[in-house]
C-alpha positions as CSV (number, residue, x, y, z in Angstrom):
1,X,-21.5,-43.6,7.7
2,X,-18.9,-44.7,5.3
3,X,-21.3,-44.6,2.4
4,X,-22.4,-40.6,3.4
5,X,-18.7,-39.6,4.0
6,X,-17.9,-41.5,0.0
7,X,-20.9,-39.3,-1.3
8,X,-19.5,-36.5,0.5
9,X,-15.8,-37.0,-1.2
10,X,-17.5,-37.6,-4.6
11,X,-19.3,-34.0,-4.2
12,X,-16.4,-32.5,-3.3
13,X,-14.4,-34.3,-6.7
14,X,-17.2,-32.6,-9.2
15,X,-17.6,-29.4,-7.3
16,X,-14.0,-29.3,-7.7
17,X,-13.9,-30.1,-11.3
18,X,-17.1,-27.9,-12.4
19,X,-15.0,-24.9,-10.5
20,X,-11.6,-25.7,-12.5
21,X,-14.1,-25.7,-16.0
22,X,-16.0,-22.6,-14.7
23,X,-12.5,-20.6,-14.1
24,X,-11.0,-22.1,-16.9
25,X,-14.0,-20.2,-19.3
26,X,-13.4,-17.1,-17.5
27,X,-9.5,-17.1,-18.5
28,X,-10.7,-18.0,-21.8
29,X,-13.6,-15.2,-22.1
30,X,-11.6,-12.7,-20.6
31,X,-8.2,-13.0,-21.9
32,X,-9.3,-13.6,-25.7
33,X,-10.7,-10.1,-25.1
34,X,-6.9,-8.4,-24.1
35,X,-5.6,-9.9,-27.1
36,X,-3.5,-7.2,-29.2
37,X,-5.3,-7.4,-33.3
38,X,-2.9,-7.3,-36.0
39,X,-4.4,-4.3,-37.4
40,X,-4.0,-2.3,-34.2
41,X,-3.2,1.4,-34.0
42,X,0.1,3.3,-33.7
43,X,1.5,4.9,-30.8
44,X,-0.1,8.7,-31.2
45,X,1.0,11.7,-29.2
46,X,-1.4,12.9,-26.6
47,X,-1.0,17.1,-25.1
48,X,-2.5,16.7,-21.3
49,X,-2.8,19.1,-18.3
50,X,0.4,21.2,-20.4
51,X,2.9,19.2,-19.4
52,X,4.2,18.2,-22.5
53,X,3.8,15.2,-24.9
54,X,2.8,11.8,-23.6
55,X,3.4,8.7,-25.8
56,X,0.4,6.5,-25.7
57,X,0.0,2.9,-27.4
58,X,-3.8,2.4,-28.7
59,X,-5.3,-0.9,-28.8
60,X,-8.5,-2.3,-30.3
61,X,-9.9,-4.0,-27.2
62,X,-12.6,-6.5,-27.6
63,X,-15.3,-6.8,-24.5
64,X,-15.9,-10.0,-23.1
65,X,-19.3,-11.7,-24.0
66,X,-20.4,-10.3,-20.5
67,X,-23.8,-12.6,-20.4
68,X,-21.6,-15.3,-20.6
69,X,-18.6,-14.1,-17.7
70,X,-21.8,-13.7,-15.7
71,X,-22.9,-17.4,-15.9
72,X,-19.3,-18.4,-15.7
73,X,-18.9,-16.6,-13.0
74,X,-22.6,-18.1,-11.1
75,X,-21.0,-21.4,-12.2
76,X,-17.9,-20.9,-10.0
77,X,-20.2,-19.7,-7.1
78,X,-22.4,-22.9,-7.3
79,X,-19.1,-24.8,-7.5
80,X,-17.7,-23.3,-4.3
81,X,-21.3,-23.9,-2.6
82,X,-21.3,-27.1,-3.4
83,X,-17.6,-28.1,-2.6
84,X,-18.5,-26.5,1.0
85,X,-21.5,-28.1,1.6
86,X,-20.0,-31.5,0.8
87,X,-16.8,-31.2,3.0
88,X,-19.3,-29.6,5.9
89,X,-21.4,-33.4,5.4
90,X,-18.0,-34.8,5.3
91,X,-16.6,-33.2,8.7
92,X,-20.2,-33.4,10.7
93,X,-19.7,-37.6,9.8
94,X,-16.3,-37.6,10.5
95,X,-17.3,-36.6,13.9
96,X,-19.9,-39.1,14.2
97,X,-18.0,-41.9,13.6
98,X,-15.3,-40.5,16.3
99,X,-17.8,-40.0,18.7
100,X,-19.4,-44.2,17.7
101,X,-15.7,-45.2,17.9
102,X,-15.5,-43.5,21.4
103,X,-18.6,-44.4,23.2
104,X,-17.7,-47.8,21.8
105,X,-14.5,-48.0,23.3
106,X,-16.2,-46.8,26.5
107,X,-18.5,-49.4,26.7
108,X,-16.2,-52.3,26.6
């Protein structure tokens, strides 16, 4: 039971690190994309509805590579699947060796 509840831990380790790498990329992907260029436009002046002027900054945004967000983001799902499904192995052994440690106790 101690081996099963180790394995169980272990899962939960690497589901927790492939999560913190698959959310790490995401930052990257997505924040490399909101990223002001050097070349970017001035502020223009924009007429709407007639009420007057409005002062408007422009910006060159870049898209995320959205094939890649996509994985990333399956990546962190997986992760978060896998984390759950160790800590539920974890738990359902936990209670097996309460309930071993009980009827033991019982019995003598």
């Amino acid at each position: 039971m101690i081996k099963a509840m180790d394995y169980a831990v272990q899962g939960m380790r690497q589901a927790t690190n492939q999560a913190n790498d698959a959310a790490g990329r995401i930052i990257r992907g997505t924040s490399n994309s909101l990223n002001v260029p050097e070349q970017a436009t001035a502020p223009e002046t924009i007429t709407s509805n007639n009420t007057g002027p409005v002062r408007t900054a422009t910006r060159d945004l870049v898209a995320p590579n959205s094939d890649t967000l996509i994985f990333d983001i399956v990546d962190l799902k997986v992760a978060e699947l896998n984390f759950k499904a160790n800590a539920a192995v974890y738990k359902r052994m936990a209670d097996m060796t309460d309930e071993f440690i009980n009827n033991f106790a019982r019995k003598t």
